[in-house]
N, CA, C and O of each residue as an XYZ file, in Angstrom:
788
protein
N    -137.769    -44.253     21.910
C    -139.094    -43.799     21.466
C    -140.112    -44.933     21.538
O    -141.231    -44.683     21.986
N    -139.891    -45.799     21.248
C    -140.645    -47.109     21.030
C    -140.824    -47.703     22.282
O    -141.963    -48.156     22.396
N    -140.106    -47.869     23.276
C    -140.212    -47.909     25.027
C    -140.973    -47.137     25.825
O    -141.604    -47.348     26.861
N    -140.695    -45.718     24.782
C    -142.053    -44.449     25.586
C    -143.170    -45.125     25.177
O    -143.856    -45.751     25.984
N    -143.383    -45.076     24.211
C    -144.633    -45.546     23.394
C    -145.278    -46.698     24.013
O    -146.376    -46.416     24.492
N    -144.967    -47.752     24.126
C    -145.323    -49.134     24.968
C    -145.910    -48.392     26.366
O    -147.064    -48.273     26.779
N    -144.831    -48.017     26.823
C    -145.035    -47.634     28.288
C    -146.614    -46.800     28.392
O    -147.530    -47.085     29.164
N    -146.589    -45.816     27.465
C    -147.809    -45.167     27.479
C    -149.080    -45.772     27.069
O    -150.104    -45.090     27.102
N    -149.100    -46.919     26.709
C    -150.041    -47.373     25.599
C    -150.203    -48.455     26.509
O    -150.820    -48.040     27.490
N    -149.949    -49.532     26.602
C    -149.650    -49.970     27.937
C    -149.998    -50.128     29.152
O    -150.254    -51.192     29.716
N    -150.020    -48.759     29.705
C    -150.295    -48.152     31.237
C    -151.807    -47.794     30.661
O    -152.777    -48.430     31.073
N    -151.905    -47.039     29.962
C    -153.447    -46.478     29.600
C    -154.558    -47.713     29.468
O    -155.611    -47.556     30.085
N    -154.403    -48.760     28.804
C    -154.822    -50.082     28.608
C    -155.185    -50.658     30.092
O    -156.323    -50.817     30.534
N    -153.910    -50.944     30.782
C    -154.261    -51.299     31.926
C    -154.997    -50.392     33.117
O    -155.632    -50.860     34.062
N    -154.805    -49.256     32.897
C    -155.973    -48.368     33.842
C    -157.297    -48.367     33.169
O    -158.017    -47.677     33.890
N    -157.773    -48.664     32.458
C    -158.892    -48.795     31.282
C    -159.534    -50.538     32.305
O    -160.347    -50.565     33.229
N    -159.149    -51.162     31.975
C    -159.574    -52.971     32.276
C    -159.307    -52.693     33.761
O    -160.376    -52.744     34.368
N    -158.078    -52.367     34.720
C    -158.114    -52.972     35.536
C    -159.023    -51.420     37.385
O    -159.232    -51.559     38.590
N    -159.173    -50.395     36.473
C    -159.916    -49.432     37.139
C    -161.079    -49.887     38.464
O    -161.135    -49.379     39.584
N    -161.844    -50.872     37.965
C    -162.880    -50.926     39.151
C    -162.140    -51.756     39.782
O    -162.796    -52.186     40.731
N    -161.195    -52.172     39.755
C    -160.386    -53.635     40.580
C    -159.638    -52.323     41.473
O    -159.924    -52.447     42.664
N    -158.819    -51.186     41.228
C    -157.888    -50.744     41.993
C    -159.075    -49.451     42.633
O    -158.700    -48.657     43.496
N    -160.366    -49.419     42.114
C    -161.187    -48.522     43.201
C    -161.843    -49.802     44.316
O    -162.180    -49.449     45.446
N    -161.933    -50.734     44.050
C    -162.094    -52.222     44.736
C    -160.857    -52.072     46.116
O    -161.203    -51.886     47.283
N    -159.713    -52.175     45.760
C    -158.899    -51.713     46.655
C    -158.904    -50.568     47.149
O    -158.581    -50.337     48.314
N    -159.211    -49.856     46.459
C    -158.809    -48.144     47.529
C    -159.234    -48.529     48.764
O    -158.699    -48.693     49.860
N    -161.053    -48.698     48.016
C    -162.443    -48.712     49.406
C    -161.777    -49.640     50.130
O    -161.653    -49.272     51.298
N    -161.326    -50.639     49.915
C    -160.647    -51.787     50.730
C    -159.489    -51.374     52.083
O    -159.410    -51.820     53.228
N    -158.745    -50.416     51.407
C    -157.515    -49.741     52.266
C    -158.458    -48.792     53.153
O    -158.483    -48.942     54.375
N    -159.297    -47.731     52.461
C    -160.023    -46.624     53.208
C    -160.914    -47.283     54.708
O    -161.086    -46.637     55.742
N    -161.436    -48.871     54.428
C    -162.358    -49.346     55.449
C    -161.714    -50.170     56.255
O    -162.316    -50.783     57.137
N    -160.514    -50.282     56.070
C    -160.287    -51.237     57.642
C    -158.562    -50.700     57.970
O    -157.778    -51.491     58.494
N    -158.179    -49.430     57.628
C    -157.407    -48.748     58.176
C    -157.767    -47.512     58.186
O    -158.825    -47.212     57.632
N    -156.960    -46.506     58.826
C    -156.732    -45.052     59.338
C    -155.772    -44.683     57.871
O    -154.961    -45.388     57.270
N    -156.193    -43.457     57.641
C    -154.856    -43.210     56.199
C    -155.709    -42.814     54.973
O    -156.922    -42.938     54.806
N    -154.917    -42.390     54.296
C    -154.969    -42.327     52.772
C    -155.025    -44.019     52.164
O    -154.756    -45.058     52.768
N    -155.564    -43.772     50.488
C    -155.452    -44.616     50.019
C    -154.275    -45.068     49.734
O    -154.062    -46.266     49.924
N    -153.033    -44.056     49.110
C    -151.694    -44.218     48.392
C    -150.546    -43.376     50.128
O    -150.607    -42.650     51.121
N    -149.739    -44.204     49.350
C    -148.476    -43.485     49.751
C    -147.359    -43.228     49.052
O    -146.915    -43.892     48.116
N    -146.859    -42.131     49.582
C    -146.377    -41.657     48.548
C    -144.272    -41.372     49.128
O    -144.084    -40.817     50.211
N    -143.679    -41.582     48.726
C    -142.137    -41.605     48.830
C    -141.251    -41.427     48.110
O    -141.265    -42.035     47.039
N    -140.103    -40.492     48.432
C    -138.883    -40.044     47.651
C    -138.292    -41.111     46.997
O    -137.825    -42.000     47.709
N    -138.205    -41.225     45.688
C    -137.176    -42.218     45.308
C    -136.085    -41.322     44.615
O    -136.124    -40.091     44.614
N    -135.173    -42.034     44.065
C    -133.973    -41.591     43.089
C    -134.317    -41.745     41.846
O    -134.991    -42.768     41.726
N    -134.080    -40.909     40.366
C    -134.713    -41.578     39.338
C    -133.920    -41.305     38.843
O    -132.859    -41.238     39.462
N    -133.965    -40.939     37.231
C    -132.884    -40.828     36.005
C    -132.058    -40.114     36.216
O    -132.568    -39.050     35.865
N    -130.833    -39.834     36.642
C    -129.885    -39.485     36.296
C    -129.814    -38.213     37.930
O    -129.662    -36.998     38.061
N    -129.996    -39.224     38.747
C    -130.096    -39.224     40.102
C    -131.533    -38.174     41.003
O    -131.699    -38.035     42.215
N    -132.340    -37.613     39.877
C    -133.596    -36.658     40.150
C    -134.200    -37.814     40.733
O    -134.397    -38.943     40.284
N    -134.492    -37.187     42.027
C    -136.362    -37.043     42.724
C    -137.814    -36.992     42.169
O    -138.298    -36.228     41.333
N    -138.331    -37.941     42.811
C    -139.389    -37.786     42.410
C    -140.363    -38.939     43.987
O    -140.006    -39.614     44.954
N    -141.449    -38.584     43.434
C    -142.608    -39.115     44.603
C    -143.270    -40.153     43.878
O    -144.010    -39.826     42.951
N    -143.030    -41.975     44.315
C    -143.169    -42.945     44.121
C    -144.059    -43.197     44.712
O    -143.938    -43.162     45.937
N    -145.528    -43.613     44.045
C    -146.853    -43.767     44.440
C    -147.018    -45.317     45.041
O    -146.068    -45.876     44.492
N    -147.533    -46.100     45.672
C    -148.544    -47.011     46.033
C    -149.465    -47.005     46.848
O    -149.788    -46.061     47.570
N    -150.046    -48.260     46.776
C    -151.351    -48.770     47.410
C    -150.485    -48.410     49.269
O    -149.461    -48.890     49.753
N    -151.316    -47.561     49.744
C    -150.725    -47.835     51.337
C    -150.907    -49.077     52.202
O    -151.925    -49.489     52.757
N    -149.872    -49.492     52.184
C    -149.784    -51.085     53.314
C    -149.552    -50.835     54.539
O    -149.769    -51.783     55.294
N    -149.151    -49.803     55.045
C    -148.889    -50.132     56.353
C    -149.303    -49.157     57.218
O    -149.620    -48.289     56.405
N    -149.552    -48.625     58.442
C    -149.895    -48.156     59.139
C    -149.515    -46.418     59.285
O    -148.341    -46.120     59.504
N    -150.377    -45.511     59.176
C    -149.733    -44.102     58.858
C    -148.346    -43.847     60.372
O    -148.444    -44.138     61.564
N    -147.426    -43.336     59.754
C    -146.175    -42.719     60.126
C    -144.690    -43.984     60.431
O    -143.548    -43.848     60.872
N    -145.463    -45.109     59.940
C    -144.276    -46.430     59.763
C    -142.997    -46.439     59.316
O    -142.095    -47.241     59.560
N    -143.011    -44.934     58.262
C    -141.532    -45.081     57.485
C    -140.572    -44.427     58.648
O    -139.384    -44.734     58.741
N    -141.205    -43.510     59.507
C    -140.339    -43.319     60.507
C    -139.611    -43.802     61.375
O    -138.781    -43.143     62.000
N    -139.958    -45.776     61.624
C    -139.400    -46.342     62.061
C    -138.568    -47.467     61.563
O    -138.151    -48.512     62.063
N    -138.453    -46.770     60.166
C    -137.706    -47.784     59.046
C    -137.981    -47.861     57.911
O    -139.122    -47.929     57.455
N    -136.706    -47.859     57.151
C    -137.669    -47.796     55.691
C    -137.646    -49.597     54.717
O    -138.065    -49.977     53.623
N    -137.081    -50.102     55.615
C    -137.019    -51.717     55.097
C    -138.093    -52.520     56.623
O    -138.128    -52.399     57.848
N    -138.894    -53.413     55.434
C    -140.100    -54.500     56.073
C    -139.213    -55.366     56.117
O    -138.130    -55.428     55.537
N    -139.807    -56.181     56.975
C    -139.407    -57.253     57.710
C    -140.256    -58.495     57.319
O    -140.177    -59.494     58.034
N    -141.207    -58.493     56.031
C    -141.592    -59.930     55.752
C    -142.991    -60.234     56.511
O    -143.707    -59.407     55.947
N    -143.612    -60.727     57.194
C    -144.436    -61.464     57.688
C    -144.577    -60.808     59.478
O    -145.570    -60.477     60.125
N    -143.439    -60.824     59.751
C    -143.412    -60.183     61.340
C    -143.161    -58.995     61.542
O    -142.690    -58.721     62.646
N    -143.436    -57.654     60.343
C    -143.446    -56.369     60.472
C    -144.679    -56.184     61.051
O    -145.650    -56.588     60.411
N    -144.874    -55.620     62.209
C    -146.451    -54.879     62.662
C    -146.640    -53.807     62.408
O    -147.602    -53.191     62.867
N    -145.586    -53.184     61.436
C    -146.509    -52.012     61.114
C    -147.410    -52.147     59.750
O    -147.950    -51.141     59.290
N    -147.567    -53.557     59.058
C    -148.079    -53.496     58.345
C    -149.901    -54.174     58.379
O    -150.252    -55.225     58.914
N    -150.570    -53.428     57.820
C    -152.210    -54.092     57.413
C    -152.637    -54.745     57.552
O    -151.812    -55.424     58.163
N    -153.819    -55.525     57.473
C    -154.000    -56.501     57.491
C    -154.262    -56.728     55.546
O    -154.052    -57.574     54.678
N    -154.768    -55.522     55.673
C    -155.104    -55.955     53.675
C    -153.829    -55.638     52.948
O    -153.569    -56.349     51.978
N    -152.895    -54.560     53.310
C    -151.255    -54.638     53.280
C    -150.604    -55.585     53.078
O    -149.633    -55.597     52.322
N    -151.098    -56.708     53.832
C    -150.108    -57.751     54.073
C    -150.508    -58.503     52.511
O    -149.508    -58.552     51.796
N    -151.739    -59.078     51.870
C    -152.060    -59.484     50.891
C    -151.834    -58.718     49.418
O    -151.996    -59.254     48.321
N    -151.403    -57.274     49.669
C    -151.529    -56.146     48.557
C    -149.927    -56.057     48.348
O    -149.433    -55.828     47.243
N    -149.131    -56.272     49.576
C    -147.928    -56.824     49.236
C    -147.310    -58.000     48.757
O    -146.495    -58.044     47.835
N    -147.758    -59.008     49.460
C    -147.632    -60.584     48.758
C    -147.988    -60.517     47.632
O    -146.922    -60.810     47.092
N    -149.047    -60.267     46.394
C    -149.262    -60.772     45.397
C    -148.795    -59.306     44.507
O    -149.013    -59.168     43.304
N    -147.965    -58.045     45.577
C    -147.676    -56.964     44.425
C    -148.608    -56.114     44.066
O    -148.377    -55.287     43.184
N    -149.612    -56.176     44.592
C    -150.667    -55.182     44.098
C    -150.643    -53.937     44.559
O    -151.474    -53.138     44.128
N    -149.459    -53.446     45.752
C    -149.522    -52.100     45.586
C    -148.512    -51.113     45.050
O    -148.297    -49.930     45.312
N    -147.784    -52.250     43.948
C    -146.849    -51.390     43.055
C    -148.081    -50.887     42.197
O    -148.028    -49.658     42.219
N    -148.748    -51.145     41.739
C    -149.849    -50.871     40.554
C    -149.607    -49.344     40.711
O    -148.825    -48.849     39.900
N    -150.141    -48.570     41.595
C    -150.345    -46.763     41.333
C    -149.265    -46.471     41.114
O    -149.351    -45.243     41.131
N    -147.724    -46.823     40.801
C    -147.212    -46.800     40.251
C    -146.966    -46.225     38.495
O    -146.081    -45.596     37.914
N    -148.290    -46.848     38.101
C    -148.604    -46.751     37.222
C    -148.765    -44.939     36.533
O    -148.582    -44.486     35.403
N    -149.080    -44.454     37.517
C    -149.098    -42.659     37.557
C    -147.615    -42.219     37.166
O    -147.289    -41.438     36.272
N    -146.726    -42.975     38.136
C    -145.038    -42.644     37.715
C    -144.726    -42.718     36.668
O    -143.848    -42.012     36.171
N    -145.755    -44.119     35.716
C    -145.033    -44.357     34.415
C    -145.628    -42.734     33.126
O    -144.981    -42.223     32.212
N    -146.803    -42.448     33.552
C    -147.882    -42.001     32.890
C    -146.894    -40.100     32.658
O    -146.848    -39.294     31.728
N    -146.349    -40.134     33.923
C    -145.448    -39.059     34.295
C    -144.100    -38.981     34.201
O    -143.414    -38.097     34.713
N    -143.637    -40.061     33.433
C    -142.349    -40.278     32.494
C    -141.267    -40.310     33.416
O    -140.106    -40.323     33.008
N    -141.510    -40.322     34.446
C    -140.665    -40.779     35.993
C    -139.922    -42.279     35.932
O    -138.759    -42.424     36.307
N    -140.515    -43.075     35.554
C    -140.727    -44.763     35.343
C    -141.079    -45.490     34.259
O    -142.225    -45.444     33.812
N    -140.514    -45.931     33.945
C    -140.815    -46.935     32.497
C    -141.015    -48.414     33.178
O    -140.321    -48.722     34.147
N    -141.736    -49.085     32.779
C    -142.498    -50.360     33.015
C    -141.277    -51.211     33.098
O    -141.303    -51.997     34.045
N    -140.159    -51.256     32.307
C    -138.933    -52.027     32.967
C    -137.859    -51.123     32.800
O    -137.693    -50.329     31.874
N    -136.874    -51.401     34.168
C    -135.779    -50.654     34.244
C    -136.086    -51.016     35.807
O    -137.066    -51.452     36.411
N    -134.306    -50.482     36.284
C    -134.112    -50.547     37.614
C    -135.087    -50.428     38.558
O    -135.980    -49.640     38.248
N    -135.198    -51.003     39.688
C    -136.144    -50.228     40.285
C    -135.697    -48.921     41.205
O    -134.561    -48.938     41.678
N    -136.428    -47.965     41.429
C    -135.908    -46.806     42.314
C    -135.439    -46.788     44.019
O    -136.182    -47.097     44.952
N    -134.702    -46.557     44.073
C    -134.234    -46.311     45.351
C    -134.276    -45.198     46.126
O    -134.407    -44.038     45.735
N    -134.082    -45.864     48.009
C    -134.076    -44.338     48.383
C    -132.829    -43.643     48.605
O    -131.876    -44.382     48.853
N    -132.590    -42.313     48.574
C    -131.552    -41.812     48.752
C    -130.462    -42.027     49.362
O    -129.311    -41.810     48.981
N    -130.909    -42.539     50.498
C    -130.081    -43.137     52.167
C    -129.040    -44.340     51.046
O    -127.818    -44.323     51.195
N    -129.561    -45.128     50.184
C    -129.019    -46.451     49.638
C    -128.189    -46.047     48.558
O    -127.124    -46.638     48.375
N    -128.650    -44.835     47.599
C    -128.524    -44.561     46.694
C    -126.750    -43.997     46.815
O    -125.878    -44.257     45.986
N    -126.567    -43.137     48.150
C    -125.327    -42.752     48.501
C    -124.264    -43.949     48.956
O    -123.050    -44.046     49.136
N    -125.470    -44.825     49.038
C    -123.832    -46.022     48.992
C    -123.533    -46.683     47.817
O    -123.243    -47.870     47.969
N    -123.525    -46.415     47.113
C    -123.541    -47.039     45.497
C    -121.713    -46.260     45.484
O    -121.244    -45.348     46.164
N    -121.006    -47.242     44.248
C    -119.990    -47.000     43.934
C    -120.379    -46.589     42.290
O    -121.388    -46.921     41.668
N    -118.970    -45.573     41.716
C    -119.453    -45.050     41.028
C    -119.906    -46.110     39.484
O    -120.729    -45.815     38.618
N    -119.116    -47.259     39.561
C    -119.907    -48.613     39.008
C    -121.375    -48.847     39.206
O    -122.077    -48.866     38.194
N    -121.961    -49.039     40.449
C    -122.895    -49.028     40.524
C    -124.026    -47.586     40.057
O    -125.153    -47.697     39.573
N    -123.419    -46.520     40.331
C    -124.452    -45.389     40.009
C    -124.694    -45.213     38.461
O    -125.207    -44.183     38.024
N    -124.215    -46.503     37.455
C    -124.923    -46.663     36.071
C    -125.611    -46.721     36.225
O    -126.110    -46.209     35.222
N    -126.962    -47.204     37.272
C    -128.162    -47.463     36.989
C    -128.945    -46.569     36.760
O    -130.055    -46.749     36.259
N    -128.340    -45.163     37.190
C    -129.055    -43.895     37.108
C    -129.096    -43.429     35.795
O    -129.559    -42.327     35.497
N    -128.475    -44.487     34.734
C    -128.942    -43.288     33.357
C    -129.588    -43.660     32.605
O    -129.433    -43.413     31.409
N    -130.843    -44.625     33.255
C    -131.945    -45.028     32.661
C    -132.845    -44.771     33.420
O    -132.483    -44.526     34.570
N    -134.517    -44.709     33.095
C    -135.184    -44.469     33.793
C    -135.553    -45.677     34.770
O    -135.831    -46.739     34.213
N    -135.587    -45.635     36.176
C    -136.030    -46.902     36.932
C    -137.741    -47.461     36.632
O    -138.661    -46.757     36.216
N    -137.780    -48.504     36.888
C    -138.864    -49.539     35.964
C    -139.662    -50.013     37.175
O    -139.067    -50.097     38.249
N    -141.125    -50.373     37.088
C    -141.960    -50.838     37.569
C    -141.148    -52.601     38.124
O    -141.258    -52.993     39.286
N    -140.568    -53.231     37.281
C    -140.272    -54.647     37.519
C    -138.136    -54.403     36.523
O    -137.551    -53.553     35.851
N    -137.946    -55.312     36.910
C    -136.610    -55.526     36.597
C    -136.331    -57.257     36.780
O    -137.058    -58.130     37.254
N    -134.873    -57.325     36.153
C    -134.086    -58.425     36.618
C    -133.980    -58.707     38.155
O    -134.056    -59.785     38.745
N    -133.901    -58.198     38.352
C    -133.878    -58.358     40.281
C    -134.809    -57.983     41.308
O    -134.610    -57.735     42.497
N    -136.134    -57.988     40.450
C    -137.687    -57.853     41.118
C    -137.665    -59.506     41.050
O    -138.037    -60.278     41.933
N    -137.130    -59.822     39.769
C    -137.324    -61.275     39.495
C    -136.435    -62.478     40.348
O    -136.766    -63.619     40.668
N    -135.351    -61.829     40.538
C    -134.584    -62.244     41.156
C    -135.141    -63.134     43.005
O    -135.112    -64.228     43.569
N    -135.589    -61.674     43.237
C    -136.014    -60.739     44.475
C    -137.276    -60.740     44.726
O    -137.649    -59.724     45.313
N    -138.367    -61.784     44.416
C    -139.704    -61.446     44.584
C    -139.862    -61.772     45.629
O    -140.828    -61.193     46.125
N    -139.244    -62.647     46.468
C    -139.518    -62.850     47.983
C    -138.451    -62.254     48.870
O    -137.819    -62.863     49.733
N    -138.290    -60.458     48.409
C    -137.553    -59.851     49.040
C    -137.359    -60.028     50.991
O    -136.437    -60.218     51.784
N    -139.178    -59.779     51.050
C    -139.534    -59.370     52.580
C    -139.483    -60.293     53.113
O    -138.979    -60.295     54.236
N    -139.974    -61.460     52.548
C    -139.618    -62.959     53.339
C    -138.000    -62.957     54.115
O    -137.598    -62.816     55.270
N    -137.488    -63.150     53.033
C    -136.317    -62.746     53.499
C    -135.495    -62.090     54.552
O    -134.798    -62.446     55.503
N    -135.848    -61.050     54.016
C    -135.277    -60.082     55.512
C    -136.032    -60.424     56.519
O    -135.720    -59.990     57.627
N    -137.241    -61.308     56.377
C    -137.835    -61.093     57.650
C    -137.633    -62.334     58.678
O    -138.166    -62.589     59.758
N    -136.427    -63.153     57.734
C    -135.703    -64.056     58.504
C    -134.387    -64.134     59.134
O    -133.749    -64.911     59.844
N    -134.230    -62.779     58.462
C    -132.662    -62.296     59.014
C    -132.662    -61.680     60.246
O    -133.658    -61.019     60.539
N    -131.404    -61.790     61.324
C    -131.337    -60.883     62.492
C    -131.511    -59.781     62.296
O    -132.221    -58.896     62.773
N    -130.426    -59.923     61.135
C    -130.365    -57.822     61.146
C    -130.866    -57.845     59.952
O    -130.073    -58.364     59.166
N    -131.991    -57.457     59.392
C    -132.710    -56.785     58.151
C    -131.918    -55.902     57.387
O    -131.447    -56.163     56.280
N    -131.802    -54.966     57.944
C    -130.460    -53.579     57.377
C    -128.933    -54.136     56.904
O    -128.220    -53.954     55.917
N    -128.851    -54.749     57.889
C    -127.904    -55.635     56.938
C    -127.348    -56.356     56.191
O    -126.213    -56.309     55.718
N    -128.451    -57.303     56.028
C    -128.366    -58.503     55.017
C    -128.810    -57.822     53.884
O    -128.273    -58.134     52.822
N    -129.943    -56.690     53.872
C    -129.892    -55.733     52.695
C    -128.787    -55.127     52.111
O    -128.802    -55.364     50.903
N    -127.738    -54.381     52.472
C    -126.965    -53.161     52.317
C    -126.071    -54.469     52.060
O    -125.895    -54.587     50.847
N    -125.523    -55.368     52.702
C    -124.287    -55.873     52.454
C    -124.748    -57.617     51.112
O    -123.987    -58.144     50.300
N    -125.647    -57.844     51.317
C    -125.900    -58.952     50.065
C    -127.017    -58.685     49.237
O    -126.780    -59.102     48.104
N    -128.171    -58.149     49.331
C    -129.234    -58.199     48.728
C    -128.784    -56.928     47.356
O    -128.643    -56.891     46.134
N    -128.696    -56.002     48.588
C    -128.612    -54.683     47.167
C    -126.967    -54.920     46.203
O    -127.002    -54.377     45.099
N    -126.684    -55.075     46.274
C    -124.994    -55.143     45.403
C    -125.813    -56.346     44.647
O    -126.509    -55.943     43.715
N    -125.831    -57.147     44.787
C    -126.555    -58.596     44.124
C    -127.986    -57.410     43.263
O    -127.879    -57.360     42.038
N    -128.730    -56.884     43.650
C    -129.588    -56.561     42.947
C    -128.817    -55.372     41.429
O    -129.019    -55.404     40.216
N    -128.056    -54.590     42.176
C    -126.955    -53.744     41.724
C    -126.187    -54.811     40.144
O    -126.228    -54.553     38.941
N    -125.742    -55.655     40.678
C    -125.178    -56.419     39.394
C    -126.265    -56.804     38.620
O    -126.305    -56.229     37.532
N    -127.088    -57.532     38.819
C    -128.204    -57.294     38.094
C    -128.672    -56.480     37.153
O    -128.674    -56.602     35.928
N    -129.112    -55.545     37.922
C    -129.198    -53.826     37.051
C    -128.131    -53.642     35.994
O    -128.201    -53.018     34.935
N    -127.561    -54.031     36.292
C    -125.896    -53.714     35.359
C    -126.029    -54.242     34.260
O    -125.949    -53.521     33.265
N    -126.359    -56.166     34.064
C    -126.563    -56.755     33.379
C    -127.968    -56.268     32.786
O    -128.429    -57.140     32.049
N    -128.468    -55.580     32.847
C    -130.089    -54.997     31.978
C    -129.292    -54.614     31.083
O    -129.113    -55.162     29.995
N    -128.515    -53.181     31.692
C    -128.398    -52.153     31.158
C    -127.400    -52.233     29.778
O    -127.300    -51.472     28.815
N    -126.743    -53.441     30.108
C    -125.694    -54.026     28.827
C    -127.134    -54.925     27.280
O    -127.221    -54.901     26.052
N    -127.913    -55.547     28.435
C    -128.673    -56.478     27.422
C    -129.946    -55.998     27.250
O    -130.791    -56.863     27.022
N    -130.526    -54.220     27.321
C    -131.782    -53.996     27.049
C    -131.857    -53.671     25.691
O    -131.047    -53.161     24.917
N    -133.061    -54.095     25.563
C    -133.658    -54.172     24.238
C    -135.183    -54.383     24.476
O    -135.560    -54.901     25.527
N    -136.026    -54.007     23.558
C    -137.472    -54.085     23.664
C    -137.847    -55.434     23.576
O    -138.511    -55.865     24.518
N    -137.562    -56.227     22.621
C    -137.540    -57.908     23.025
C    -137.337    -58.523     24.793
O    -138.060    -59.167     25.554
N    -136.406    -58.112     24.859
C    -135.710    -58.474     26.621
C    -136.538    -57.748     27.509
O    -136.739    -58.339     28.570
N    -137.112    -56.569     27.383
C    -138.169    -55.879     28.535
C    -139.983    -56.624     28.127
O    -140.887    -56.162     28.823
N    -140.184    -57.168     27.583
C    -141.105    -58.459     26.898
C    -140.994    -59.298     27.700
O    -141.871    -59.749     28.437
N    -139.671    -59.643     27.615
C    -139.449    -60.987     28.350
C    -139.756    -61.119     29.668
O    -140.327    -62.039     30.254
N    -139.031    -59.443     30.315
C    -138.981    -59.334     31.516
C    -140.391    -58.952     32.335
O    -140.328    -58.827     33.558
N    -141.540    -58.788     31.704
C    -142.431    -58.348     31.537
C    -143.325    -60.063     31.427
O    -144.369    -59.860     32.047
N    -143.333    -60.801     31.181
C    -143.751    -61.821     30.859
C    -143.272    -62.479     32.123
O    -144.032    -62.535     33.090
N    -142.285    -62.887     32.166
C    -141.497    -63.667     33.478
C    -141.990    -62.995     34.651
O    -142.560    -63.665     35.512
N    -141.824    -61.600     34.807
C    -142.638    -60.829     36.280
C    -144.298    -61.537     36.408
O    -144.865    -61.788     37.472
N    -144.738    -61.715     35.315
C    -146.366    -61.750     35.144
C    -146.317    -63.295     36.146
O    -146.810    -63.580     37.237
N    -145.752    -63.805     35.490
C    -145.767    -65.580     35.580
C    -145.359    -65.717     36.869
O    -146.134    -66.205     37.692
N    -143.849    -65.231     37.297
C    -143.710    -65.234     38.800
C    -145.092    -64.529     39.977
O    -145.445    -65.266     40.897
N    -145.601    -63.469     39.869
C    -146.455    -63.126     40.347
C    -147.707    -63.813     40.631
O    -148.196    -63.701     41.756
N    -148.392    -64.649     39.559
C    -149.212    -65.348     39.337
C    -149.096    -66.858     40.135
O    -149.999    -67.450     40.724
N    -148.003    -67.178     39.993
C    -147.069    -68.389     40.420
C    -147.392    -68.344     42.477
O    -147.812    -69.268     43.173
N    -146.975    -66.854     42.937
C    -146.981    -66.757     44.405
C    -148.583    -67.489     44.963
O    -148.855    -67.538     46.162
């Protein structure tokens, strides 16, 4: 109850202060690409339900068709204002609608897509009985996800076989040590890393 509560109180606060900054971006996305402002994608959520995971659109309309993992710095299907709205995180923000819609709580796993979600062991598919979170242990972990892959040969693979199981244990360890103190923390540490890039 007290996690709903934050979350709602919270999210409302920050659409309140940070509003002309994310209509600042829309116009930003609307004038120097083709597209919508948001995009929108299937994730996995509580207790394995669907739902449509909002952001800022980074990359070029019909991109997920040629993959659903970026490549860091040398993806061309991404923006030019994409490329900056990803680096500093700014197009998890509409996100913020997911939380507002009880889809997402501000910390918890983050959501996955289905394709990933079916490779989970049934160890791993604990993560599904919480709601997935705007930031986590392994956002933190993981903030220079795309860098990453975008130094690897195979992207798809260095994901599926080290990144996600590593993010996976992670998740695990929340789910043993959450508490409203510890999503504070985690919430604080995301801020600082972000700020930090």
């Amino acid at each position: 109850m007290l996690k709903r509560l934050f979350d709602v109180l919270s999210v409302f606060l920050l659409i309140i202060i940070l509003l002309p900054f994310f209509l600042f971006l829309s116009l930003l996305i609307l004038l120097t690409s083709s597209g919508g402002v948001f995009y929108k994608q299937e994730r996995i959520g509580k207790h394995g339900v669907p739902f449509k995971l909002f952001k800022f659109r980074t990359m070029k309309i019909g991109s997920d068709r040629k993959g659903l993992i970026t490549i860091g710095n040398r993806d061309s299907r991404i923006t030019k204002v994409g490329y900056y709205l990803r680096k500093y995180k700014l197009d998890e923000f509409p996100q913020l609608i997911n939380i507002l819609k009880n889809e997402m709580s501000v910390v918890g796993p983050r959501p996955e897509v289905a394709k990933y979600i079916d490779m989970y062991s049934l160890e791993q598919r604990k993560v599904l009985r919480v709601k997935p979170g705007l930031t986590d242990l392994a956002s933190l972990a993981y903030i220079n996800e795309n860098e990453i892959l975008g130094e690897a040969e195979n992207p798809e693979e260095v994901y599926v076989n080290e990144i996600m199981p590593e993010k996976l244990r992670l998740n695990l360890i929340y789910l043993q040590k959450q508490s409203f103190s510890f999503d504070l923390a985690i919430i604080f540490k995301t801020i600082i890393k972000v700020l930090n890039k």
